[in-house]
Structures are given as structure tokens and as C-alpha cells.
TORMARBA-104790 format. One line per 2 residues: number of its first residue (from 1); their letters; for each residue x, y, z negated of C-alpha. Coordinates in steps of 0.25 Angstrom, whole numbers, plus 2048, in hexadecimal, padded with zeros to 3 digits. Layout:
BEGIN
NUM) a) X,Y,Z | ...
This chain:
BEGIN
1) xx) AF4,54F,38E | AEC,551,39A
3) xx) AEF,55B,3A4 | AE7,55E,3AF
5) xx) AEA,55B,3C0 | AE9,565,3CB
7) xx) AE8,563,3DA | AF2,56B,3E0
9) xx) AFE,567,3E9 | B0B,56A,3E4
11) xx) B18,56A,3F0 | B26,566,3E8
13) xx) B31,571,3E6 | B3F,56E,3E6
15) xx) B4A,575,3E1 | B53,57E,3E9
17) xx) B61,582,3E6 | B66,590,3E9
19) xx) B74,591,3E7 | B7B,58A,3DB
21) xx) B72,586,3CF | B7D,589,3C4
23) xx) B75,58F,3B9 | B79,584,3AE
25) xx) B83,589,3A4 | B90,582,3A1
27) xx) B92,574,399 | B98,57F,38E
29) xx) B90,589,38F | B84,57E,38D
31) xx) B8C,578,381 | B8D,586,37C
33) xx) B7F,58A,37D | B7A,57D,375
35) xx) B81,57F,36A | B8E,577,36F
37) xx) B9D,57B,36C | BA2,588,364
39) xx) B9C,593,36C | B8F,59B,368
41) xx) B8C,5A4,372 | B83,59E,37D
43) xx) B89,59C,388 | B85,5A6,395
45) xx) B79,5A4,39E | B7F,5A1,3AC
47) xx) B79,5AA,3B7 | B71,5A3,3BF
49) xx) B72,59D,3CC | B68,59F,3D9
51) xx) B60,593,3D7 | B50,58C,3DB
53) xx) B4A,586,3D0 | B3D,580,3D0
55) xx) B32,580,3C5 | B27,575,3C5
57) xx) B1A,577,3BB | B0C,573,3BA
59) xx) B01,57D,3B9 | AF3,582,3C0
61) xx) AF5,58C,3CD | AF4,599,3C1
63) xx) B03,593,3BB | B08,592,3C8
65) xx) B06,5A1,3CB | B0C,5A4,3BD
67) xx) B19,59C,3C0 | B19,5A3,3CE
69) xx) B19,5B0,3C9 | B25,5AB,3BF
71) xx) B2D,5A7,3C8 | B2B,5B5,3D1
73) xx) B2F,5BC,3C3 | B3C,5B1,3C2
75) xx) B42,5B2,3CF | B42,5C0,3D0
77) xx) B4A,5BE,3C1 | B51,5B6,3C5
79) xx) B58,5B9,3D2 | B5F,5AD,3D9
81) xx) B53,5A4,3D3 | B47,59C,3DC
83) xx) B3D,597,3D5 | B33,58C,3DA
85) xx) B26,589,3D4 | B22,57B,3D7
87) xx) B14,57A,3D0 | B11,56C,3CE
89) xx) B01,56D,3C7 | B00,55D,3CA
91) xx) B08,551,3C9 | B16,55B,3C5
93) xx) B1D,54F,3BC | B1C,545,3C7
95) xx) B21,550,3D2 | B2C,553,3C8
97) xx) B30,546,3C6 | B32,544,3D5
99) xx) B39,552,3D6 | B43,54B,3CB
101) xx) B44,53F,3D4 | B4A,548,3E0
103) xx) B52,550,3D7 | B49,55C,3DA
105) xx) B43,560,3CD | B3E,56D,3C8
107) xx) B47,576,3C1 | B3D,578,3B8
109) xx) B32,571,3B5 | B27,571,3A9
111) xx) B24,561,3A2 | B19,561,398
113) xx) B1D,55D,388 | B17,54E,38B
115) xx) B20,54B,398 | B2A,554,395
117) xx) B36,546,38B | B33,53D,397
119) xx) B39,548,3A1 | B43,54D,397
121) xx) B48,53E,393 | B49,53D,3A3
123) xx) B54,54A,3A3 | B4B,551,3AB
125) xx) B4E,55D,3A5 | B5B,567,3A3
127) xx) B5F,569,396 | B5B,578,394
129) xx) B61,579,385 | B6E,581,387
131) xx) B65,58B,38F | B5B,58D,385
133) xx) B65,58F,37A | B6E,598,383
135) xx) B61,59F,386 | B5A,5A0,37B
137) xx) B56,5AF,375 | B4D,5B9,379
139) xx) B50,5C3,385 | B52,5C3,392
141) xx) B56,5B5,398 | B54,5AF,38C
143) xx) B49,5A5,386 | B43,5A5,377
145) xx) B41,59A,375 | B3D,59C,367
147) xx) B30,5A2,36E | B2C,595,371
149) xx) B22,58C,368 | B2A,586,35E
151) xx) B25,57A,35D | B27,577,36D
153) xx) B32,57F,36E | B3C,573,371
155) xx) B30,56A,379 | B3B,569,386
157) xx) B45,562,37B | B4A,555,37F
159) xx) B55,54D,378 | B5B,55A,373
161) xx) B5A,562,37F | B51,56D,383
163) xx) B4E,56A,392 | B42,575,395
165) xx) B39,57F,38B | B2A,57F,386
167) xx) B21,585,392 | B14,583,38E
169) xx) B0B,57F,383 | AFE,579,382
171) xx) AF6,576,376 | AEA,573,371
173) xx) ADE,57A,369 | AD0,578,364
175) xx) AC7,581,36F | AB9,584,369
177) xx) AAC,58B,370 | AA8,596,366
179) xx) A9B,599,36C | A97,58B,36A
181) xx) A9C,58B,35C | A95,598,359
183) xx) A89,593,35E | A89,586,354
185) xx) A8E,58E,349 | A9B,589,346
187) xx) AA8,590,342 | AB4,590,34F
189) xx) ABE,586,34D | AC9,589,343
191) xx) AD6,584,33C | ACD,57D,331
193) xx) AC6,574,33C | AC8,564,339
195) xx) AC3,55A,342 | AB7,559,33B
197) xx) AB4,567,33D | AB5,567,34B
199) xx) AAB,559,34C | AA2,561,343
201) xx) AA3,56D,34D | AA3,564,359
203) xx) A95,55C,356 | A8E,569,353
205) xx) A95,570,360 | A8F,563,367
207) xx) A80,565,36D | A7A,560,37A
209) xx) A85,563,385 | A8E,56A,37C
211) xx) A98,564,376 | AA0,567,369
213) xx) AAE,562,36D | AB8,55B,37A
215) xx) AC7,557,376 | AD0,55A,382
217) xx) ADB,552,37B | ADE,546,372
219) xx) AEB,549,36E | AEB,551,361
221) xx) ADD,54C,35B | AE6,53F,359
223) xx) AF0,548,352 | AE9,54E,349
225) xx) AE3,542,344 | AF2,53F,340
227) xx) AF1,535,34B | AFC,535,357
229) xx) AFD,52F,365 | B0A,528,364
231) xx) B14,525,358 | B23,525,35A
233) xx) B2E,51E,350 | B3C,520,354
235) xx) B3B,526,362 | B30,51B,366
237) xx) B21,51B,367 | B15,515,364
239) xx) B06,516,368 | AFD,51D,35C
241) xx) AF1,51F,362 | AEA,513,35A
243) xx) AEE,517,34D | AE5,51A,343
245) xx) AE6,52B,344 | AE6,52A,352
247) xx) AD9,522,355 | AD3,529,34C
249) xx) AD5,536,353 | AD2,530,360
251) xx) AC5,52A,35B | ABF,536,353
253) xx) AC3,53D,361 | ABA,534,36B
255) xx) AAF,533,35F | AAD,542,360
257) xx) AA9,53E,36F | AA1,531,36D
259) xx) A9C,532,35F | A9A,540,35B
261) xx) A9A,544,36A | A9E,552,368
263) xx) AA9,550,375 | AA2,54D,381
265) xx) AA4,540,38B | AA7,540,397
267) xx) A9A,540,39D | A96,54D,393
269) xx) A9F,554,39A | A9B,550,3A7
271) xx) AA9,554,3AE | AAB,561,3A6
273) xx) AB8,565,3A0 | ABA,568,391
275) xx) ABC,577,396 | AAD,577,39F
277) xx) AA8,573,392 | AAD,57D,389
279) xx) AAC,588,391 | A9D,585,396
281) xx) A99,584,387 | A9A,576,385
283) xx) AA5,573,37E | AA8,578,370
285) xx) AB7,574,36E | AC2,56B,375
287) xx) AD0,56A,370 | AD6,571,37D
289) xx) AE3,576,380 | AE8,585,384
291) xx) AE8,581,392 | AD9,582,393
293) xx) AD7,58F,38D | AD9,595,39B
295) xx) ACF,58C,3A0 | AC4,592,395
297) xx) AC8,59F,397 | AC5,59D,3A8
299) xx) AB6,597,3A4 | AB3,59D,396
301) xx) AA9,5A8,39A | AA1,5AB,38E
303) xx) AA6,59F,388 | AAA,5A3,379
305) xx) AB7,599,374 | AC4,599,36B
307) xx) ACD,58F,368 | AD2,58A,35B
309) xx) ADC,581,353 | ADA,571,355
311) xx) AD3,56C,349 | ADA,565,33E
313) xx) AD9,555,33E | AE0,54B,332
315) xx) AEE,54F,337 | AEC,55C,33A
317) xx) AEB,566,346 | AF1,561,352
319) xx) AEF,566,362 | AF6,561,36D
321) xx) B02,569,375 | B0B,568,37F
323) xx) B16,56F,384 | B1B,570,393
325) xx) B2A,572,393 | B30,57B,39E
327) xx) B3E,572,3A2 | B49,574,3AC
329) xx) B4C,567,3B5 | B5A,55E,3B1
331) xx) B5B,55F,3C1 | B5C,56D,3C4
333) xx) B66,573,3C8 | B63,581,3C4
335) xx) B65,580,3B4 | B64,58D,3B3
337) xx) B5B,594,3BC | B51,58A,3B6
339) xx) B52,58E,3A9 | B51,59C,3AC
341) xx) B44,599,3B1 | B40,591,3A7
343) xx) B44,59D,39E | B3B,5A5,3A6
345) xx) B2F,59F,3A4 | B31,5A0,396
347) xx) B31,5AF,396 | B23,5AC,39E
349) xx) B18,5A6,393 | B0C,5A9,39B
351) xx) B10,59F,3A6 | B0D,595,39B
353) xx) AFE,598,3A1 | AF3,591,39A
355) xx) AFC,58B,38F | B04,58F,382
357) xx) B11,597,386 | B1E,592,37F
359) xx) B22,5A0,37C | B1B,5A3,36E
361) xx) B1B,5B1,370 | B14,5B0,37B
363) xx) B0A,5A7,377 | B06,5AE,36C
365) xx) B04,5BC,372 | AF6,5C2,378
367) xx) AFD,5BE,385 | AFB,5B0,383
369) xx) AF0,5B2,379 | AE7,5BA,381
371) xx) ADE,5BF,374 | AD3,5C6,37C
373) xx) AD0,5B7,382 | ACB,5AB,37C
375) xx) ACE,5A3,376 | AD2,5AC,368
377) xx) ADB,5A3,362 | AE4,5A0,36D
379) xx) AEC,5A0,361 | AE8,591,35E
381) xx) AF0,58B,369 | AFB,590,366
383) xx) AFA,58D,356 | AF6,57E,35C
385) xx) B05,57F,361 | B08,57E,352
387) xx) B00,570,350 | B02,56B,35F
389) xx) B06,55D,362 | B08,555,36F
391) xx) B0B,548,373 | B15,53E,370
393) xx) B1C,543,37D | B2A,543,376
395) xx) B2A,532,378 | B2B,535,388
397) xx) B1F,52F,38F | B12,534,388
399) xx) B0E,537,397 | B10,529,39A
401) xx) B05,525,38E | AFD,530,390
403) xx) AF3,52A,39A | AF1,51E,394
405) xx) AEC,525,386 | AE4,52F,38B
407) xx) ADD,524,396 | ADC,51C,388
409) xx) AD5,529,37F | ACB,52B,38B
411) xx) AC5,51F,389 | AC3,522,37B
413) xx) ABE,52F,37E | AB3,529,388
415) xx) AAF,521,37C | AAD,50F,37A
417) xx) ABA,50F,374 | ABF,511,366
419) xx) ACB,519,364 | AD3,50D,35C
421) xx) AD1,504,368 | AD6,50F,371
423) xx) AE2,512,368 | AE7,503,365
425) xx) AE4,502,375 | AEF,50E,376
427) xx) AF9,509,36C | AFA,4FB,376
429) xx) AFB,502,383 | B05,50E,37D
431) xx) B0C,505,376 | B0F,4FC,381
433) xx) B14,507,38B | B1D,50E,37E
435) xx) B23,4FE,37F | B24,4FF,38D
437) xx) B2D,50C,38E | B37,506,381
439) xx) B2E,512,378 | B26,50A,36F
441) xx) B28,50B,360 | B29,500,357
């Protein structure tokens, strides 16, 4: 996963307290609303006290307006609440980290999927789980969170408890020039593609400058092949990235660069992005995500595109996904008023900007899908919901591996290496660190 940096400053908020922060319910009332005791009937939301909560979030200068117009729209539904945006586009887990340390952390705050069990396992969150169920429905204060994408729809669960809600979702799909396609006589890219039909498409898509194909991610190409990154046996881990499924993946990857050179090096590209490619007619597909779809759009003038489902390796179809969670802070002291914003924004799908919005119904309306736009299957993003997969992040510290796998797959990538001596290279060193934490399988 790679996410890109910005430049801009960021100044720390801190929270401030207005008057008495008593919004949690009851020990009882709690009980009650988990399912505890004899009594059904859930117990009553408590009114909620004047309070300042904070909300820290990532995101370019366009999501900052967004959340600026919510919290306008918020405070004036919420009377006695103050809501303070502390936009955090660089460095935010480290500045969080530190706000935790002073015992000034956000209310509210949003963790990707991959970093989410190491901030959970620290009980850095607040078990939301008797709010949700107390809240749970459709109509004025409440949530539905039967709206949300059923395979996600618990990605804020840790050790039985529900400590935030899905927010965002981004996922992979196979993008494709069609005037390029049209020109060399080929058919668009469909569900029947194979791998083998996409090398076949790539080499004849390949002329000159032109080339037939750049992979933005590794990930789900190793999936696909039936291969996977790590392997877990009773709650403990392994490195798989020398097995057989995956260094095959990885090294019919880095020949579609060095042998049949269809992907260009480096030095092709000669500092352009995967986006200046395609959208300058030089590119023919990339396995994107939905994020970049805004970016295509900016700089596609004339530029003729779609985008279709990933095609179909020995395992199957796979595309990575990852979820951000939106999550309340174990230290606030403001239960309540936090998860009524929380609640808030889910009533708000369009902040979810460039990415898939929880909300279902949302997602699948002309809203989200803007049919008079391209691409015109926007559709397959959100059917690659339905075979998405992400990282091992549920063994606690993939972000702690992931630099030392990818630095080891872009030497492969350059090319004087073979994919078996990088993957038994990986086994060693991953191996050593899963020893290392007390995570290392037999």
C-alpha cells in the first residue's frame, strides 16, 4: 500500500471541554442495549451534553472543504456541540500517537484497515457496540448499518467489540484505453479475460513508446495465482512469499517487464506517472484503484477509457481493498457527542470523495456513479468489492513489514534478480522479525 505525501503544515488541536461531557449511558442501560439481563427494549438515548470534540482525518485541500462544510451543517444540528477539524494530510499516525501520549487525543479519528489491530490491541479506541445496536434502524438519529458493504460491515471489530464504522473503500480495477484498443483491433476487456489474454493484448498494445501495460500493485497478482504473502496456523505467522504460487506470480510479473517488455522501466518512463502515460496515449491498461479515476477525469480531454473487472489468474479474480474505519478515541470524554458525529457522517456519503462510500445505497446510485462521465462501468468497482482482498493486517504489524517487502519487490522489478531468490530472501528476513515480536509460526 502506498499512499502518497504532501507538503503542507499541519498546527495540533486539542480538545476542549464545555461543560460536563455526560453523554455515556448507564452501566445497565449498556447491559441492556448488548443484549444483557431480561429487558428488550433499548435503553433511551441520553441528551447530550455541551461539548468540543475534535475530528483528525487525512485527505487533499478538496476533503478538507468537504468536512468544513459538514461540521457547519453539524453544529447548527446539533446545538451545544463544537467541532474542530484538525486536518492532518502528512505524518497524521505519528501526530496522533503523540496527541495519545499527552492524553489529548482526537475524538474521532479515521485508521486505515492495515493499521487499524495494532491501535485497537493498544485500546485506543471506545467500544461503540451498545451505541450501534441502541441506534441501529432507519430514520432520524439513527444509523443503518445494514446499508453498509457486507463484507466490511464489521472492519472496526476487534476482539468482539465494534470500536468505530467502515468510512471509505478503495478497490482495485483493470483500466483500459479504448482508442488504443480500437486502433489495434482488439475487443475491451471483459469478465472472460485470463492472464494470458491480457499478455496477448499487452504485446500487440506494445509499439514504439507505447506501451501495452503498468502494474500499480503487487498484491493481488500473487493472489490470484493462489499464491499469498504470509501464512498463519493458530493465531501465528509465517513468511509465504517464496512459495511456489507466490514466486511464480511475482516472477511472470517482472518478466512481463524484462522479457516480454510490455511494462516500461524506469527509464521509459522517464519520470512520468502511470496516470501521464495513460492519459497521453501511452499506456493501455494498469490495474489502478478508484482514487485515480479523479485524476483521469482532470487530464482526459479527448482521451477515450473504461474500466473493467481484473482478469482471472489460476485462483481466480482477486483486487486489492482497503477499508478506513471512522473510530471514536478510548480517551474522550465526550462518548456521546462523538458518536453523534460519527453518525453524522454516515448520513454524508459524498464526503467519502474519491473512494467507495460505505453506504450501498449510495454507492450504487447515479450520485456516486455519474453515468454521463467515464468511465461506464463504474460498476466494476464496486463488483471488485465482492472478490477484494487486502493484506494480512489482522496479525498486527503488516505496517511494520511492509517497507522491507516492497524495497525487496523493487529490486525485482528493476530487473538481475530472479523472483525465487528474492522470495526465499524474504522468507529469512520476515521470518526473523515474526521471531522477533513472539509471532512466528512453527
Amino acid at each position: 500500500m502506498a499512499s502518497g505525501s504532501r507538503n503542507a503544515t499541519v498546527s495540533r488541536r486539542r480538545l476542549i471541554a464545555l461543560g460536563t461531557a455526560m453523554g455515556a449511558a448507564s452501566p445497565a442501560a449498556l447491559l441492556a442495549a448488548c443484549g444483557g439481563g431480561t429487558q428488550t427494549t433499548p435503553a433511551p438515548k441520553p441528551a447530550l451534553a455541551p461539548a468540543t470534540i475534535t475530528y483528525a482525518f487525512l485527505g487533499n485541500p478538496a476533503f478538507l472543504q468537504m468536512n468544513e462544510d459538514a461540521r457547519k451543517e453539524f453544529e447548527a444540528a446539533h446545538p451545544g456541540l463544537k467541532l474542530e477539524l484538525a486536518h492532518m494530510p502528512t505524518g497524521m499516525y505519528d501526530k496522533i500517537q503523540n496527541l495519545y501520549s499527552g492524553g489529548s487525543a482526537p475524538d474521532v479519528w479515521e485508521p486505515d484497515a492495515a493499521r487499524f489491530p495494532g491501535w485497537a490491541d493498544r485500546s485506543s479506541f471506545y467500544d461503540l457496540s451498545p451505541l450501534v445496536k441502541r441506534d441501529q434502524g432507519k430514520g432520524a438519529d439513527k444509523i443503518d448499518i445494514d446499508d453498509i458493504w457486507p463484507k466490511y460491515r464489521r472492519s472496526a471489530e476487534w476482539k468482539g467489540k465494534l470500536h468505530g464504522l467502515l468510512c471509505r473503500f478503495t478497490v482495485n480495477a483493470f483500466f483500459y484505453n479504448e482508442d488504443l484498443f480500437t486502433r489495434a483491433g482488439l475487443k475491451f476487456p471483459d469478465d472472460t479475460w485470463t492472464w494470458q489474454t491480457m499478455l496477448d493484448a499487452a504485446k500487440r498494445l506494445t509499439q514504439g513508446d507505447q506501451f501495452g501495460f503498468l502494474m500499480a500493485n503487487w498484491n493481488h497478482w500473487i493472489w490470484m495465482n493462489g499464491g499469498e504473502i504470509l501464512a498463519e496456523k493458530s493465531g501465528k505467522w509465517r513468511s509465504a512469499m517464496g512459495s511456489p504460487a507466490t514466486v511464480e506470480a511475482l516472477q511472470w510479473l517482472a518478466d512481463l517487464r524484462h522479457t516480454h517488455r510490455v511494462w516500461p522501466t524506469s527509464e521509459q518512463m522517464a519520470g512520468q506517472d502511470a496516470i501521464k502515460l495513460f492519459t497521453t496515449g501511452k499506456l493501455a491498461m494498469s490495474d489502478q484503484r478508484v482514487t485515480r479515476v479523479a485524476d483521469i477525469r482532470t487530464a482526459e480531454g479527448a482521451l477515450k477509457w473504461d474500466v473493467g473487472p481484473m482478469p482471472k489468474g489460476k485462483a481466480g479474480r482477486f483486487a486489492w481493498g482497503i477499508g478506513v474505519n471512522r473510530c471514536v478515541s478510548s480517551q474522550t470524554k465526550a462518548p456521546e457527542a462523538a458518536w453523534a458525529f460519527v453518525r453524522f457522517l454516515f448520513t454524508k456519503p459524498n464526503i467519502a470523495a474519491i473512494s467507495i462510500p460505505p453506504n450501498m445505497s449510495y454507492a450504487k446510485s447515479p450520485a456516486f456513479l455519474e453515468p454521463a462521465k467515464q468511465p461506464k462501468h463504474m460498476t466494476s468497482f464496486l463488483d471488485a468489492i465482492g472478490y477484494s482482498k487486502d493484506f494480512p493486517n489482522e496479525m498486527g504489524r503488516w505496517p511494520d513489514l511492509e517497507d522491507l517487502v516492497n524495497s525487496e519487490l523493487n529490486k525485482l522489478f528493476a530487473g538481475g534478480v530472479t523472483a525465487r531468490a528474492v522470495g526465499e530472501g524474504l522468507d529469512q528476513k520476515v521470518n526473523a522479525l515474526l521471531g522477533g515480536w513472539g509471532l512466528l509460526a512453527a
